[in-house]
C-alpha positions in Angstrom: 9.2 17.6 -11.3 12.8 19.0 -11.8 15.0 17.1 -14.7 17.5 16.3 -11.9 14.9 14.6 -9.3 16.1 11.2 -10.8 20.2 11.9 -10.0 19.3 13.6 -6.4 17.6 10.1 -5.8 20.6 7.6 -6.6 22.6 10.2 -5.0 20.3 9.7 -1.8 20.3 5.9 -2.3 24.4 5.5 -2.6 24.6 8.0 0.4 22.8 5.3 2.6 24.7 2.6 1.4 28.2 4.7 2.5 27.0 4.4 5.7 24.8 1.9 6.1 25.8 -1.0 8.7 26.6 -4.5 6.8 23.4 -6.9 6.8 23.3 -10.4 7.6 23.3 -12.7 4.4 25.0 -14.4 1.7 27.8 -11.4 1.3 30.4 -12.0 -1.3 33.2 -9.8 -2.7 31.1 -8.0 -5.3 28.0 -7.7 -3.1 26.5 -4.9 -2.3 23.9 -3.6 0.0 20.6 -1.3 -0.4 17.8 0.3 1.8 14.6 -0.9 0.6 11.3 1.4 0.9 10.6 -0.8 4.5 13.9 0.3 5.9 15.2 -3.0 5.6 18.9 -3.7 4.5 19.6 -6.0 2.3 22.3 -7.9 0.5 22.8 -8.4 -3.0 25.1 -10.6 -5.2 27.1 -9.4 -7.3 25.5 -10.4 -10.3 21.8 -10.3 -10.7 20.7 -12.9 -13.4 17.6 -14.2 -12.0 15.1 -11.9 -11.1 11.1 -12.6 -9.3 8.6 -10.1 -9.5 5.5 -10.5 -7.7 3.1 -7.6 -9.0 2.3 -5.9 -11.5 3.6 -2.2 -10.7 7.1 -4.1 -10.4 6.5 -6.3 -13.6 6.1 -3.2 -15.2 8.9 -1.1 -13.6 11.7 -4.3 -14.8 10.0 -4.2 -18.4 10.4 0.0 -18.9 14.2 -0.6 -16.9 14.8 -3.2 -20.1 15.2 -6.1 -17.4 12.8 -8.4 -19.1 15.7 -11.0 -20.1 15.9 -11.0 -16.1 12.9 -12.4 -15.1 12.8 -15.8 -14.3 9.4 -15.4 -12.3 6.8 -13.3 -12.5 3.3 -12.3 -11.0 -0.1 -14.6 -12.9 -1.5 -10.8 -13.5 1.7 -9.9 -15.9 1.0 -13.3 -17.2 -1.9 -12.1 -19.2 -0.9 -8.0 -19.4 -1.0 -6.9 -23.0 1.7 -4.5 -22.7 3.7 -7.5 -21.1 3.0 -10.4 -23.3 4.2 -7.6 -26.3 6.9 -6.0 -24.6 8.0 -9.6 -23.8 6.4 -12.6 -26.0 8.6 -15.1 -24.0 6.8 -13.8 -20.5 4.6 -17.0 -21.4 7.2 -19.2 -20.4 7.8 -17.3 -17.4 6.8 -19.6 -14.6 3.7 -17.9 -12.8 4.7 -17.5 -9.2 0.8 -15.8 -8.0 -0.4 -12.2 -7.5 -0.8 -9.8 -4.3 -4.4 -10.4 -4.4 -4.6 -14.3 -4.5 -1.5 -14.8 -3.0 2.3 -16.1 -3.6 3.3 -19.6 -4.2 6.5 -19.3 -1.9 7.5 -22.7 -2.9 7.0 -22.1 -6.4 9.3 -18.8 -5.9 12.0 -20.1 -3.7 12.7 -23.0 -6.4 13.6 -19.9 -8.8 16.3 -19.4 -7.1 15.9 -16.0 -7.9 18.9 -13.7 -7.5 16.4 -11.0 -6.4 12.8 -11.0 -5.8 11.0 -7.5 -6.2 7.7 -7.7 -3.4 4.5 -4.9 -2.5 4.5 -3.6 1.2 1.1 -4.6 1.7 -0.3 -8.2 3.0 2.3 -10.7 3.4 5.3 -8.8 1.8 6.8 -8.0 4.4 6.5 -11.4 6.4 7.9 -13.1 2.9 11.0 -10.8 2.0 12.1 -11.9 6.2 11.0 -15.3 5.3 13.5 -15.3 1.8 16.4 -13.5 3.7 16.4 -16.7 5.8 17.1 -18.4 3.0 19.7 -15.8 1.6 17.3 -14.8 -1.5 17.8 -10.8 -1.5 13.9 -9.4 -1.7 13.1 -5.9 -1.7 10.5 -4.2 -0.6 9.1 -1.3 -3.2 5.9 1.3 -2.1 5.4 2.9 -5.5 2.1 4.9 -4.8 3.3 8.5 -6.2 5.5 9.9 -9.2 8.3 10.8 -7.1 8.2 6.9 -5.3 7.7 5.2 -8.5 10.7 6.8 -9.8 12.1 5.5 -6.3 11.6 2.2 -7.1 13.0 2.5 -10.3 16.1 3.7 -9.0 16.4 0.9 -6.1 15.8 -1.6 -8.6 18.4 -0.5 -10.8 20.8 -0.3 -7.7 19.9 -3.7 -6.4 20.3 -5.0 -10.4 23.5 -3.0 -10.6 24.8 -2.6 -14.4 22.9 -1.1 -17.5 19.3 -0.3 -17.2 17.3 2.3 -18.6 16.8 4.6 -15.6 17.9 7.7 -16.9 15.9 7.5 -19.7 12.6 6.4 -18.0 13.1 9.1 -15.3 13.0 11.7 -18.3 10.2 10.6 -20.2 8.4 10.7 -17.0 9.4 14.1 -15.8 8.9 15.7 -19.6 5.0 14.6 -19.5 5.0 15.9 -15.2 6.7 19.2 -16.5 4.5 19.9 -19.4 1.6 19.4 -17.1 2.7 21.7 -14.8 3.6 24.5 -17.4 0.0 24.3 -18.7 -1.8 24.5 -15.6 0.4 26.7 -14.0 -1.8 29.9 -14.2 -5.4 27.8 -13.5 -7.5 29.7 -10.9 -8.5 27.9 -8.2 -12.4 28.8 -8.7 -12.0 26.5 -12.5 -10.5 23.5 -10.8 -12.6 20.4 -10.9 -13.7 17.8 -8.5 -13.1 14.2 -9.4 -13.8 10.8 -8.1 -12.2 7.6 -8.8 -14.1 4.1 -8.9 -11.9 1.1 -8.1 -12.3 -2.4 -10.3 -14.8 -3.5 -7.2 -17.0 -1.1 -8.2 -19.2 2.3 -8.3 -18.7 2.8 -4.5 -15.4 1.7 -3.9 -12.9 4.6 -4.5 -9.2 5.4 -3.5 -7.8 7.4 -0.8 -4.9 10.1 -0.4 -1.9 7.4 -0.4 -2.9 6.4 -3.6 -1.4 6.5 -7.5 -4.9 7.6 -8.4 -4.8 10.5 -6.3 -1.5 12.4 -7.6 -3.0 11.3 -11.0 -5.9 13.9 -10.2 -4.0 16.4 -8.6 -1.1 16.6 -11.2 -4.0 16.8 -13.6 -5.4 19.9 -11.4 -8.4 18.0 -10.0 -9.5 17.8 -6.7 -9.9 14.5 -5.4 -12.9 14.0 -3.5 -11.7 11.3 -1.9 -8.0 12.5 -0.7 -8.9 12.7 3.1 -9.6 9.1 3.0 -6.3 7.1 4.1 -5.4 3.7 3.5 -6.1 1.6 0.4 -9.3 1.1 -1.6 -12.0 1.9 0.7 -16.2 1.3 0.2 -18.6 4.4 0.5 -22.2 4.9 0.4 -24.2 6.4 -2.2 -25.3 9.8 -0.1 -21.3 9.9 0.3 -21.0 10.3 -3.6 -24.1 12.6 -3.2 -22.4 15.0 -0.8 -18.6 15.5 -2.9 -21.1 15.5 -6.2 -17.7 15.4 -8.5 -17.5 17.1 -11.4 -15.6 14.0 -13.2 -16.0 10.6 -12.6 -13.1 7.8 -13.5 -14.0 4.3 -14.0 -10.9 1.8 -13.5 -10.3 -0.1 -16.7 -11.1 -3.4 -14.8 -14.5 -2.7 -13.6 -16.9 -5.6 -14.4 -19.7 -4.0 -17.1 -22.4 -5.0 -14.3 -20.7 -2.7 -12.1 -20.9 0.3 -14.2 -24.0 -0.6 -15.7 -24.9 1.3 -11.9 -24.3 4.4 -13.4 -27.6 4.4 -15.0 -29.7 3.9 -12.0 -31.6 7.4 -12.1 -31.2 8.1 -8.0 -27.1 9.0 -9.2 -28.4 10.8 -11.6 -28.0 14.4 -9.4 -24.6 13.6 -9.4 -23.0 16.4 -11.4 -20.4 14.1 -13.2 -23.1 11.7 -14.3 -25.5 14.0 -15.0 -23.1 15.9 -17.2 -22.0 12.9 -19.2 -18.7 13.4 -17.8 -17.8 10.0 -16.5 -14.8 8.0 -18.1 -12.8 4.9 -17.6 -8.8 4.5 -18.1 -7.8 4.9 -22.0 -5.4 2.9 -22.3 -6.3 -1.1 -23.9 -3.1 -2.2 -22.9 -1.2 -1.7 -19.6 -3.4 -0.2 -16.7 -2.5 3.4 -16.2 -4.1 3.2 -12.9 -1.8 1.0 -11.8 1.6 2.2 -10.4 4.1 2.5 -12.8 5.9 5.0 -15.0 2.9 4.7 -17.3 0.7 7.0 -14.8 1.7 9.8 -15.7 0.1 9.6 -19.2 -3.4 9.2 -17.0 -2.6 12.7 -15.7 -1.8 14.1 -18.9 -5.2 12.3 -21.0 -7.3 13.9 -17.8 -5.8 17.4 -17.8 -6.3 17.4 -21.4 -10.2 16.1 -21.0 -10.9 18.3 -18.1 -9.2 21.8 -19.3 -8.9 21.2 -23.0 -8.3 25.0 -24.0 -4.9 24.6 -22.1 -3.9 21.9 -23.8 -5.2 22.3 -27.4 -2.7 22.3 -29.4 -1.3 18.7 -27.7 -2.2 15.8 -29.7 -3.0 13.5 -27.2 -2.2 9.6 -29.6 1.5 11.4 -30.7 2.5 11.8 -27.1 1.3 8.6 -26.0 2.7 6.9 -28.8 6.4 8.5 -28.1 6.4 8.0 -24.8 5.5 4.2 -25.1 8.8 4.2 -27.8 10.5 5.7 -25.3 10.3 3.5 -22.6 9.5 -0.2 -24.6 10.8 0.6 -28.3 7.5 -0.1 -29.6 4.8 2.9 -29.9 1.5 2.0 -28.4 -0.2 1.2 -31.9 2.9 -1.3 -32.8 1.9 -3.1 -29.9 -2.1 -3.4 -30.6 -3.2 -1.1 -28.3 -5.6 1.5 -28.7 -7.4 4.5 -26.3 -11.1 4.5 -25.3 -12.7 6.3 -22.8 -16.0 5.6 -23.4 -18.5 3.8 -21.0 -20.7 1.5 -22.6 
């Protein structure tokens, strides 16, 4: 990914709000108007004090964009995030406003007050950001499923803040781990690329599709997804599906329940080439997901590439990088905050 891809983005953004038609809402001299990833317009006050976030991809986009003094409301999930709770101690007194998967407590989140509420495309986001324009709360919609739309979402959050945030920064510790993957698998022949499959937190047989984070995390790491054809969101397959796209690699989500992957020794997946070559791993990282969107997936394509084609990347010590780029975006290495990598099954 170019150095610039970040600038070309806001310059994008701020050409849609030139001409852009005014949106309905509480407009006031200093507001100001963005395009969120739905298409929808929306108004923003001038100052942006109070800020709701109601997943964890966007928890974790406000915390690298140093917005965490913002947020007056965040998602239960962030709640109980490592990363979060050290990035942030006082994210325990955030009120708790529900997750995607369990659902929002709109009342909860409308007595905020919020300035701006950050909301998912899927489910009910949609329905809810129309639902707080009627009550002239600004909500934006973010869709942050590859590198290029994550650093999107950075960038419309920091428009829709307005002010200092960390954008430029974040957008070049992202693009230096994308660029020196690239550089190092720049030459790899097509015959040595692997196959890889990922397994969701629901279990072996549940793996991602094409629009997924986890699928430009294999194939910026120079694996082949097995399951990129596949569209949608996390979607259930049989086990002679798994038989038939035999992988080469096998990636376990961090949250998979032990009983889940204790599957993986049932000896009919044992002709499975990724299990029968012991090469089967879950996400490193003890902290923050890297399987979830956020600028911290990239390091799950650089930890892969380096596992999968180690002689290209031999003389990249794996801890130092992760450690820098977690300074980078938090001002705390990954070991200041307690965390640790393992990629070992149990």
């Amino acid at each position: 990914m170019a150095k610039k891809s970040g600038i070309w983005g806001v310059v994008v953004f701020l050409l849609v709000l030139a001409t852009a038609t005014a949106a309905p809402g509480k407009e006031t001299p200093n507001s100001r108007m963005v395009i969120d990833h739905a298409g929808r317009r929306v108004v923003i006050p001038g100052v942006v004090n109070k800020i709701v976030t109601t997943f964890k991809p966007a928890t974790l986009c406000a915390l690298s964009l140093g917005l965490a003094s913002k947020l007056t409301g965040v998602d239960t999930s962030s709640k109980r995030d490592r990363l979060s709770r050290a990035v942030f101690p006082g994210i325990n007194q955030v009120t708790g406003v529900g997750n995607k998967s369990m659902g929002i407590n709109f009342e909860t989140l409308v007595t905020l007050k919020p300035d701006l509420v950050i909301l998912y495309s899927q489910k009910d986001g949609l329905q809810m950001a129309d639902r707080l324009a009627d009550l002239n709360i600004p909500a934006i919609i973010i869709l942050p499923e590859t590198f290029r739309t994550i650093q999107l979402s950075l960038e419309l959050i920091a428009l829709a803040v307005g002010g200092d945030t960390k954008i430029g920064d974040v957008e070049q510790q992202m693009d230096g781990v994308l660029d020196l993957i690239r550089e190092r698998l720049r030459d790899l022949p097509e015959k040595d690329r692997k196959k890889g499959y990922f397994a969701s937190s629901r279990g072996v047989f549940s793996t991602t599709t094409g629009n997924m984070i986890q699928h430009e995390i294999f194939t910026i790491a120079g694996i082949d997804n097995v399951s990129g054809k596949l569209t949608g969101y996390f979607q259930d397959i049989s086990p002679e599906q798994l038989f038939n796209w035999n992988p080469d690699i096998m990636v376990l989500s961090r949250h998979m329940k032990k009983s889940e992957a204790n599957r993986l020794s049932n000896k009919g997946l044992a002709r499975v080439a990724a299990i029968s070559n012991k090469q089967v791993y879950r996400c490193p990282s003890s902290l923050a997901p890297w399987d979830f969107p956020s600028p911290l997936s990239v390091l799950a394509s650089l930890w892969l590439a380096k596992k999968v084609y180690p002689v290209h990347f031999s003389d990249i010590n794996l801890p130092d990088k992760v450690n820098e780029f977690h300074k980078g975006l938090f001002g705390q290495t990954m070991n200041q905050m307690g965390g640790r990598m393992d990629d070992t099954i149990q």
